[in-house]
MISE-995530 format. One record per residue: residue in one letter; z, x negated, y negated of N, C-alpha, C in turn. Coordinates in steps of 0.1 Angstrom, whole numbers, plus 5000, padded with zeros to 4 digits. Layout:
! MISE-995530
AZXYZXYZXY;...
***
This chain:
! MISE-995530
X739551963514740251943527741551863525;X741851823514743051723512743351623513;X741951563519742351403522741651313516;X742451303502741851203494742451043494;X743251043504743550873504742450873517;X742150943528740950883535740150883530;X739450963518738550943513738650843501;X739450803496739450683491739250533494;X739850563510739750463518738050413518;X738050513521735850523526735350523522;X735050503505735250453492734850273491;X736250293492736750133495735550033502;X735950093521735450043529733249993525;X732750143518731550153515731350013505;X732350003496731949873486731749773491;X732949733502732649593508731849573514;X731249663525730549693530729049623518;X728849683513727849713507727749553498;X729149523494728849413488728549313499;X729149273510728749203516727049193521;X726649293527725249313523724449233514;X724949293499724349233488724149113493;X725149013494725348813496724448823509;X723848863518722648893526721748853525;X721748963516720048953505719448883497;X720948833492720548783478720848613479;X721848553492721848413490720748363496;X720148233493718948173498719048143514;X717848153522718348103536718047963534;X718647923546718547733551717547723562;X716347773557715347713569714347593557;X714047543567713247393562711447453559;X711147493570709347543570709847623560;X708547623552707847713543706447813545;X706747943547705848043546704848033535;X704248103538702648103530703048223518;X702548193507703248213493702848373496;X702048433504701348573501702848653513;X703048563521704548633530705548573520;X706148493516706948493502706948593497;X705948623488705848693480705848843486;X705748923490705749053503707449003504;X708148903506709248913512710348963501;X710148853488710748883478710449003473;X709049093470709349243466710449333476;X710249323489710949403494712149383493;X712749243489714249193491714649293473;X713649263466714249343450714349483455;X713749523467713749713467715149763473;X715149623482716449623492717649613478;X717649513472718549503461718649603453;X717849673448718049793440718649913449;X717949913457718750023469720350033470;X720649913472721949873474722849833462;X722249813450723149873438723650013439;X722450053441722250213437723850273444;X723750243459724850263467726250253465;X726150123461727650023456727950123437;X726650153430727450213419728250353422;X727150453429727450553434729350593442;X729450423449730550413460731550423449;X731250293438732950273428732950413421;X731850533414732050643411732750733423;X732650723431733650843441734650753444;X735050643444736150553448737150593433;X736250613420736950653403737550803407;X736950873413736951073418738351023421;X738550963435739251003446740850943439;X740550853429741750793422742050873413;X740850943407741651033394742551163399;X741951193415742551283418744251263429;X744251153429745351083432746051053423;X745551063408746851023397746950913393;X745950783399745650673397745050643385;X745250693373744150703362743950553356;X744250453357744050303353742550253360;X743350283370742650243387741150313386;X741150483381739650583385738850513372;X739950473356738950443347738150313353;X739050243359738350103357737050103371;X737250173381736350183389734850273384;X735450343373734050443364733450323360;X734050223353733250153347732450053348;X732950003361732649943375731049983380;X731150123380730150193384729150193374;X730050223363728550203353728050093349;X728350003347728049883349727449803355;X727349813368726349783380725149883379;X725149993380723950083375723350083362;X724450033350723149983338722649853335;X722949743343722849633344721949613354;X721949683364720949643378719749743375;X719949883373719249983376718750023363;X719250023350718750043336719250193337;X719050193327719850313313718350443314;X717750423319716650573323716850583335;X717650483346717550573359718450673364;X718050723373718850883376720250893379;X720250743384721850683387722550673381;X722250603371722850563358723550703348;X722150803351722350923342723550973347;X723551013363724451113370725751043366;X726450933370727250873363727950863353;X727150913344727750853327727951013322;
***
């Protein structure tokens, strides 16, 4: 369709997006009461599924954010966002997941 600076843009937007999320998830809350270790625990699996989820996304994002730059001529810009991407997906998600594979 030819519109690869909007789609760059959306790109873009998806990372912050996404990274903000992450700091969500991942910074501690400030409540004083303490839940019972079996809801703890239930809370923190889901927050690692949520975390993995949202790598997955954010690697996925900087790989078509690397597309939309190499096809813009930006080639500094698409390597460094490839690696970006790989890098969060072999670091978060490991070197056998499907993410990681499609990517690399």
């Amino acid at each position: 369709m030819g519109r690869h600076d909007l789609a760059m843009h959306h790109a873009q937007s998806a990372i912050m997006i996404v990274q903000a999320s992450l700091l969500m998830v991942c910074l501690p809350e400030r409540k004083e009461n303490k839940n019972k270790n079996k809801q703890k625990d239930l809370k923190e699996e889901g927050i690692k599924q949520e975390f993995k989820d949202r790598i997955s996304i954010l690697a996925v994002s900087y790989h078509n954010l690397g597309v939309e730059q190499e096809f813009l001529k930006m080639y500094q810009e698409a390597i460094d966002s490839y690696k970006q991407a790989s890098a969060f997906a072999l670091k978060y998600l490991g070197s056998e997941d499907a993410i990681y594979s499609n990517i690399n």
